[in-house]
N, C-alpha and C positions, 0 to 999 in steps of 0.2 A: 366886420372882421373881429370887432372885439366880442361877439357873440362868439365866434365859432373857437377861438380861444379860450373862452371861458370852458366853453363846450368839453374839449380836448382836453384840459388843465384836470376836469372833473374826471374823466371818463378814465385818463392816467392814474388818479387818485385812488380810483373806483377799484380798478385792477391791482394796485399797492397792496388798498387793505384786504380785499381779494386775496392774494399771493401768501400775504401775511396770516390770514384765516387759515387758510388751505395749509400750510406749511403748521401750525401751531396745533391742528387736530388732530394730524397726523403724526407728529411726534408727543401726544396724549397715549400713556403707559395702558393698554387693555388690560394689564393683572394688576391692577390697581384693586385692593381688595379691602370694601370698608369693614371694620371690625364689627361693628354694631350699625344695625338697622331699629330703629323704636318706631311702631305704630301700633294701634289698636285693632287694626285688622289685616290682615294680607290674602288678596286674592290672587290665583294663576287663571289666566284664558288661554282659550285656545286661539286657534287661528279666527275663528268668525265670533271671539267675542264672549261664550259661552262660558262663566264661571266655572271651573271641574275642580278648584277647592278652593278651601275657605279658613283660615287659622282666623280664631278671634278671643277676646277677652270677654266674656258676657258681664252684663251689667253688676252681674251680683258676685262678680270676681271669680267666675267660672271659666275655665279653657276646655275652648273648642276646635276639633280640626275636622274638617268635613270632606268629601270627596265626592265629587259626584259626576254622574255618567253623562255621555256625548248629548241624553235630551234632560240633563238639570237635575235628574233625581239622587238624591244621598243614596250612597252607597255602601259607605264606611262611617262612622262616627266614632270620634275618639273624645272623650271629657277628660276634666280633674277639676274638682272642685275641694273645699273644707269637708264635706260629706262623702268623699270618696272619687272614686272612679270608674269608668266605666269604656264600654267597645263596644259597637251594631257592625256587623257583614250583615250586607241585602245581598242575595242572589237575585236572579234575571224576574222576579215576581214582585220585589219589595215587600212580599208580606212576609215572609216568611224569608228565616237567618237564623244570626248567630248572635247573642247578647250575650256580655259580659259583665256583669257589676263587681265591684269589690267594694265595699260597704258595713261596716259593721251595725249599725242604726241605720233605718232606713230614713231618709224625710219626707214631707209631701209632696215634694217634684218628684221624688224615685223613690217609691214605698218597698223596692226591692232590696234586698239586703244579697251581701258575698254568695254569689251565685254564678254558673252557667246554663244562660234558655235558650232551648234549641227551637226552632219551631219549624214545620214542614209546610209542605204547599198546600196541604188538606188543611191547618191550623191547630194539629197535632202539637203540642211541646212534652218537652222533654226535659227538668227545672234537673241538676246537678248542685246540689249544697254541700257547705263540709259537714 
């Protein structure tokens, strides 16, 4: 008998903080809106998992935002680093888009200086400078 008591005792208990959980989440604010988020990378997925962008700090104090399409590939590229800035559109081929640098010296990562390269699906470009 004192088993089954014990039993009962617990299972009432069980159901309290139960009640108590259930009641507490539910009255948790959904516009609850934190001001600041800080991390070094932020990913979006989709439903099965697939990264489709990418905000990050690069090592060498570079910002990156990337976007990429339903099978993984970049699609958009956005920079800003000490050296400038820069934008990549990929249309449906990846070879060929739309670049963008602003840049006044170029460095050895990006030898291209303030520009727009166009390039076509034959690998045609098209360089726009001031």
């Amino acid at each position: 008998m004192k088993i089954q008591r014990l039993a009962v005792a617990l299972t009432v208990a069980n159901l309290v903080l139960l009640l108590l959980t259930v009641t507490q989440a539910g009255s948790i604010s959904r516009d609850v809106v934190t001001p600041t988020l800080r991390t070094q990378v932020l990913e979006l997925v989709d439903d099965s998992g697939q990264i489709r962008s990418r905000l990050e700090v690069k090592a060498g104090g570079e910002v990156s935002l990337q976007l990429f399409d339903q099978k993984g590939i970049i699609k958009v590229k956005l920079g800003a680093g000490e050296s400038g800035s820069g934008m990549f559109l990929a249309d449906e081929t990846t070879q060929s888009g739309v670049q963008i640098i602003a840049s006044q010296n170029g460095t050895a990562e990006m030898t291209k200086t303030t520009g727009i390269t166009m390039t076509s699906k034959n690998g045609q470009q098209r360089v726009i400078t001031p």
